[in-house]
KOLTOR-301466 format. One record per residue (C-alpha): residue number from 1; y, z, x. Coordinates in steps of 0.2 Angstrom, whole numbers, plus 5000, padded with zeros to 4 digits. Example, Ala and Ser with C-alpha at 12.3 -4.5 7.8 and 13.67 -1.06 7.14 Angstrom:
- resi,c2,c3,c1
- 1,4978,5039,5062
- 2,4995,5036,5068
END
This chain:
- resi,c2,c3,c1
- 1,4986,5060,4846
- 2,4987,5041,4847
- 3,5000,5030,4854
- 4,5004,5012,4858
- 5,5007,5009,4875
- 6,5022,4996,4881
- 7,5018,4994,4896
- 8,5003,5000,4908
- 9,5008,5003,4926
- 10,4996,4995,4941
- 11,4995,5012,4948
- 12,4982,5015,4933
- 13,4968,5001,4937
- 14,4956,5011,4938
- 15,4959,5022,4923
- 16,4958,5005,4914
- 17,4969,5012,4902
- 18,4969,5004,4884
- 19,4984,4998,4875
- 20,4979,5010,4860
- 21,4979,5027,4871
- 22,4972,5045,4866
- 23,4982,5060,4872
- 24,4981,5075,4877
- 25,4995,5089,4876
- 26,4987,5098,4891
- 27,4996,5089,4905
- 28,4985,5089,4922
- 29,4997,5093,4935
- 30,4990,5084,4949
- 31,4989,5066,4959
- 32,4980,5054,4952
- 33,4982,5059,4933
- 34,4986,5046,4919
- 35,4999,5051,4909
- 36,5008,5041,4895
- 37,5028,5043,4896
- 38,5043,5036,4887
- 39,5059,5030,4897
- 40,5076,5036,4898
- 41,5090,5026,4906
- 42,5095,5012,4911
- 43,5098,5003,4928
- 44,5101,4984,4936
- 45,5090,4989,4952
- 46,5075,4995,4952
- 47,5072,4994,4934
- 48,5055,4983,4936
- 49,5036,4991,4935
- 50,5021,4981,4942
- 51,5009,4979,4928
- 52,4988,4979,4931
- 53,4988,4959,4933
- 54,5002,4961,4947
- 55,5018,4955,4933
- 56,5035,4964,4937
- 57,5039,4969,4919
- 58,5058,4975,4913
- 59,5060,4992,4909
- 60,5070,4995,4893
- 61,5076,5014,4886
- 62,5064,5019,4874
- 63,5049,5009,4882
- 64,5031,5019,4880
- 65,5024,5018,4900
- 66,5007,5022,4908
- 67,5009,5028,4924
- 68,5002,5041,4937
- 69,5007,5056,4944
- 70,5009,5057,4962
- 71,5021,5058,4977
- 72,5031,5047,4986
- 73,5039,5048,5005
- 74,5048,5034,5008
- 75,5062,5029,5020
- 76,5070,5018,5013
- 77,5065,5021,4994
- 78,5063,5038,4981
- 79,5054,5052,4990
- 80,5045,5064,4974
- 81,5030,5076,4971
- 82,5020,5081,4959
- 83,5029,5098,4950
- 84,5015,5114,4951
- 85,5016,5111,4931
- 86,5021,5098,4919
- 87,5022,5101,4898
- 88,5024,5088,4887
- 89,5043,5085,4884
- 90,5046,5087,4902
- 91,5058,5072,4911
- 92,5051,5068,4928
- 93,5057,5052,4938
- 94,5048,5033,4941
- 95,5044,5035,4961
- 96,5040,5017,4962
- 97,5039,5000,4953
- 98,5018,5004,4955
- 99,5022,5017,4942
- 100,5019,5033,4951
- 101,5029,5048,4942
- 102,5033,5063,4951
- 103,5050,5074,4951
- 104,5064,5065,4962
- 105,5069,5075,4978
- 106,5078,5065,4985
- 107,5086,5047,4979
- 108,5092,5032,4990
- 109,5111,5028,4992
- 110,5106,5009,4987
- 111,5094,5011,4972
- 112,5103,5024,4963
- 113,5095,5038,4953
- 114,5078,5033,4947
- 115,5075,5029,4927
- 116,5068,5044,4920
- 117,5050,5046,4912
- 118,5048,5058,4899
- 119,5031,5065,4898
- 120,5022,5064,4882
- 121,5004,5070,4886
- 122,4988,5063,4896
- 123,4979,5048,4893
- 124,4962,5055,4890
- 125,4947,5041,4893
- 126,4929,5040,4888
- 127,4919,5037,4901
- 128,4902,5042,4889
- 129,4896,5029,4875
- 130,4897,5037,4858
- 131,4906,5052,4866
- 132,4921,5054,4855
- 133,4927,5070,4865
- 134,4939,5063,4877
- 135,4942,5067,4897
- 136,4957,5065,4905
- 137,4961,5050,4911
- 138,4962,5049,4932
- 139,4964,5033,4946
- 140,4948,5042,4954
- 141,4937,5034,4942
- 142,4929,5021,4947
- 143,4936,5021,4965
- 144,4928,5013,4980
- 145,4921,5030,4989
- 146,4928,5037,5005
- 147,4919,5038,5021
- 148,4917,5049,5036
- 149,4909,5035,5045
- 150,4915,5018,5046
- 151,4899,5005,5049
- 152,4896,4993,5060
- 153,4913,4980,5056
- 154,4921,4964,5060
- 155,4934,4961,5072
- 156,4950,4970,5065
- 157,4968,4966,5064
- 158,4980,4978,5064
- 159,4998,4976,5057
- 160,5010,4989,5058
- 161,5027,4991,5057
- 162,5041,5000,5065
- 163,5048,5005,5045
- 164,5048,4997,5027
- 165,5053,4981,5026
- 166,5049,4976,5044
- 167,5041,4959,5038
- 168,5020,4967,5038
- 169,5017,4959,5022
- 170,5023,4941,5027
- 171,5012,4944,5044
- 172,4998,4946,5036
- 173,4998,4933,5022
- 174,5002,4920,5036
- 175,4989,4928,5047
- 176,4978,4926,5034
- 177,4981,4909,5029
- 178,4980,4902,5046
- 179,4964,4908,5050
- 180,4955,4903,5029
- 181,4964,4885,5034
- 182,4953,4887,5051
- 183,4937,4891,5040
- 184,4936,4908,5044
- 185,4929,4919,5031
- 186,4945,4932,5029
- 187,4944,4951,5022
- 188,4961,4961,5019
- 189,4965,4978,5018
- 190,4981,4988,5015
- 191,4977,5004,5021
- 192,4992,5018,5020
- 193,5010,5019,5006
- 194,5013,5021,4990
- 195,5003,5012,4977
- 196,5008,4996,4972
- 197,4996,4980,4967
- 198,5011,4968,4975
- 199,5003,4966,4994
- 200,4985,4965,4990
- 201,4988,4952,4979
- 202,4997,4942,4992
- 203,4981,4943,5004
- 204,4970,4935,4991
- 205,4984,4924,4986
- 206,4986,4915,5006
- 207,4965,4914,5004
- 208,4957,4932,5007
- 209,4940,4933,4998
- 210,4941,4949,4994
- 211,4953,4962,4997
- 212,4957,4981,4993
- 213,4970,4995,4995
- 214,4970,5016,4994
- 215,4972,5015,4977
- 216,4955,5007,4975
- 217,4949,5021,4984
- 218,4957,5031,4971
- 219,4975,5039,4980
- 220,4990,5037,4971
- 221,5001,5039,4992
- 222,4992,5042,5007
- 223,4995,5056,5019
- 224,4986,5063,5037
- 225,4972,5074,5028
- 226,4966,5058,5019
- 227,4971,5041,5027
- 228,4955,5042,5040
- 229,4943,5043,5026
- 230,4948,5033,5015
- 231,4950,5018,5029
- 232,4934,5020,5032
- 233,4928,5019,5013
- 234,4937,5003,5011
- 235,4934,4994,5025
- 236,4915,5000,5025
- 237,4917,4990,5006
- 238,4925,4975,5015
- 239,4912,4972,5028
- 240,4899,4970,5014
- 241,4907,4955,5010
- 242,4902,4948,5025
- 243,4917,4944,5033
- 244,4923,4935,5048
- 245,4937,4947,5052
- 246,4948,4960,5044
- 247,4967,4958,5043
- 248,4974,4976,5039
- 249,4989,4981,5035
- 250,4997,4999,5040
- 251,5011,5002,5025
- 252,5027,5010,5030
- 253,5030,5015,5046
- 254,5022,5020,5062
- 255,5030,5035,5063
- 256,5033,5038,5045
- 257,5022,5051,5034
- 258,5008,5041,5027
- 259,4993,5043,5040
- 260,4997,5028,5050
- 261,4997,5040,5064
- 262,4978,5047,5062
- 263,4972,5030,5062
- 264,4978,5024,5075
- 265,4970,5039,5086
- 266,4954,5036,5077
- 267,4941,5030,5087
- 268,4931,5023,5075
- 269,4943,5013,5067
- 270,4949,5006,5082
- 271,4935,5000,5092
- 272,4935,4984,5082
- 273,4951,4982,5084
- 274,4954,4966,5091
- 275,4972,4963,5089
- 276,4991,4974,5087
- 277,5002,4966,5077
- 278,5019,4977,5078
- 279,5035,4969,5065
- 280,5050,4976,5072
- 281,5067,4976,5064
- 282,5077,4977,5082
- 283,5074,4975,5100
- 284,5077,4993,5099
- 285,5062,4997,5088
- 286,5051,4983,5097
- 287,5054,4994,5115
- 288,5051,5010,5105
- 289,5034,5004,5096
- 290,5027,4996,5112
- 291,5029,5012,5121
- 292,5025,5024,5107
- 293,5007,5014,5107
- 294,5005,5016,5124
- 295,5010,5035,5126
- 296,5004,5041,5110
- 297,4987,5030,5105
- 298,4982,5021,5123
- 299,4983,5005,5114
- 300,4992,4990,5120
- 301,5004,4980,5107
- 302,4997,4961,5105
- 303,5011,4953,5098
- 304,5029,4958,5092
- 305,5033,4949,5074
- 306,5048,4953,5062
- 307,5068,4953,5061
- 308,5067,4956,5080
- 309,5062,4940,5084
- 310,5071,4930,5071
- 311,5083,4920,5083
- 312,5082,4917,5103
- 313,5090,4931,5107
- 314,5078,4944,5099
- 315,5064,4936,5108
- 316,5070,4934,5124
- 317,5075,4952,5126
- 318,5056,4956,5118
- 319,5047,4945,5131
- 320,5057,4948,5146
- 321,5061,4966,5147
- 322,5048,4973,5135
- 323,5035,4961,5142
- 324,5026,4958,5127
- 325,5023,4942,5115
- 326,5034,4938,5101
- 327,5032,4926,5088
- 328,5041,4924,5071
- 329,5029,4923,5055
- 330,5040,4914,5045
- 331,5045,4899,5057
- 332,5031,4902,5070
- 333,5017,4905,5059
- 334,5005,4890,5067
- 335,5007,4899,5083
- 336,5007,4916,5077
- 337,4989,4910,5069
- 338,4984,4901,5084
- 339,4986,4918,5095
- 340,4978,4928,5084
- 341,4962,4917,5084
- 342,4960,4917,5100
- 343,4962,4937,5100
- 344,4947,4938,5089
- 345,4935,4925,5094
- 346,4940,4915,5111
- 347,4946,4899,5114
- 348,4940,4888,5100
END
């Protein structure tokens, strides 16, 4: 069966799914699989999908969607899985604006429902010149590989964050535009969440020279059993461009349950780690984070970014009883820049 797609959801890069898809009737029930599905609904919030050049697009009832199966665990968002099996006709939800479909099970008070996705079959691919027997389509295709090893890398910055929406993106994108303004030669890296194109693209927008996230490695969500080796994989691809440093971002939370956890207890990963960058949302979660670093992972927290420190009184509680630097990306970014230089290579 052939079918026009509408619209072709980041999530599916690299499927590199064609407008003029082939499908199959035999759904693949599993993470990472291509499926082409029609809308149903309507909604004024969260009606968007990020398409493969990183465009928020409108979704519109009747539109014809690429997407991918997978799951989705987020705190302040749609949490989903994929169901054990899925036959054409089936209504499953949209997970996220990357395009990720799973079945909803559990919503958020603010976004509402989420737009339902009707399945109408796999994309199939043909990965074989001349082969006209189709395969079904899958984001592990062409992914950056995995690695049990990580090689010998540049100096790391870590950004995590005490939940969603704590400011890491903004963090990094300054970070990074500080230090390619300096002349350094800057890598970036999303590491754990829920696939969307969004974040990269910022990196490389503020002057990264190359940068990558899980679902180059081929995962639709990270979790514990595969946040380490995937790490390893892209940043293993990153160091090949000969890079000055790393700036890496650690999606969702510190506690939440993307693998944000195993990384930080990862010895590999963190021996070139020459900075922590925590965003916090509240002196509260700034406190908690510091301590929860030095408890849990032995590491000690660099500098404390995000809502917490958007006014005088955030920063003074953070420096004075918590006892560790904070700096606002947004209206300190030159001195946010300035400290993480010197964390990774001296006074100039």
């Amino acid at each position: 069966m052939k079918i026009k797609i509408d619209k072709i959801a980041s999530a599916t890069r690299n499927a590199r799914v064609s407008r003029e898809a082939d499908l199959s009737d035999e759904v693949r029930a599993e993470e990472g699989s291509v499926v082409a599905a029609r809308v149903h609904g309507t909604k004024t919030v969260y009606n968007t999908l990020e398409d493969v050049h990183g465009r928020m697009l409108g979704l519109n009832d009747g539109d014809i969607i690429a997407g991918v199966l997978g799951s989705r665990r987020a705190l302040r968002g749609y949490a989903g899985e994929v169901p054990g099996s899925i036959q054409v006709g089936d209504r499953l939800d949209i997970l996220n604006l990357g395009g990720v479909i799973g079945r909803c099970t559990s919503t958020n008070i603010e976004l509402g429902p989420p737009l339902k996705a009707e399945i109408l079959g796999q994309v199939l691919s043909f990965p074989f010149l001349g082969e006209r027997r189709g395969v079904p389509a899958t984001i592990r295709a062409n992914a950056v590989p995995w690695s049990q090893t990580l090689a010998a890398s540049a100096p790391i910055v870590y950004i995590a964050g005490t939940c969603m929406n704590a400011g890491k993106t903004f963090a990094c994108g300054e970070i990074i535009r500080y230090l390619t303004r300096r002349g350094r030669r800057v890598c970036g890296a999303k590491l754990t969440g829920v696939s969307l194109l969004r974040d990269t693209l910022s990196m490389n927008d503020r002057g990264a020279v190359k940068s990558l996230f899980f679902n180059d490695a081929g995962v639709v969500s990270t979790n514990e059993a595969v946040a380490v080796p995937v790490a390893k994989g892209l940043l293993n691809a990153l160091n090949r461009e000969e890079p000055d440093c790393l700036v890496v971002e650690l999606g969702d939370g510190i506690m939440g349950e993307y693998g944000v956890q195993p990384i930080l207890r990862d010895a590999e990963l963190m021996a070139p780690a020459a900075a922590h960058v925590i965003c916090a949302t509240d002196p509260v979660a700034a406190w908690g984070s510091v301590e929860l670093y030095r408890r849990d992972f032995q590491k000690k927290v660099s500098v404390i970014c995000g809502p917490a420190t958007d006014n005088a009184v955030g920063k003074h509680f953070i420096e004075s009883r918590v006892g560790v630097r904070a700096l606002n990306a947004r209206i300190e970014y030159e001195a946010l820049g300035g400290f993480i230089e010197h964390a990774l290579f001296g006074a100039p």
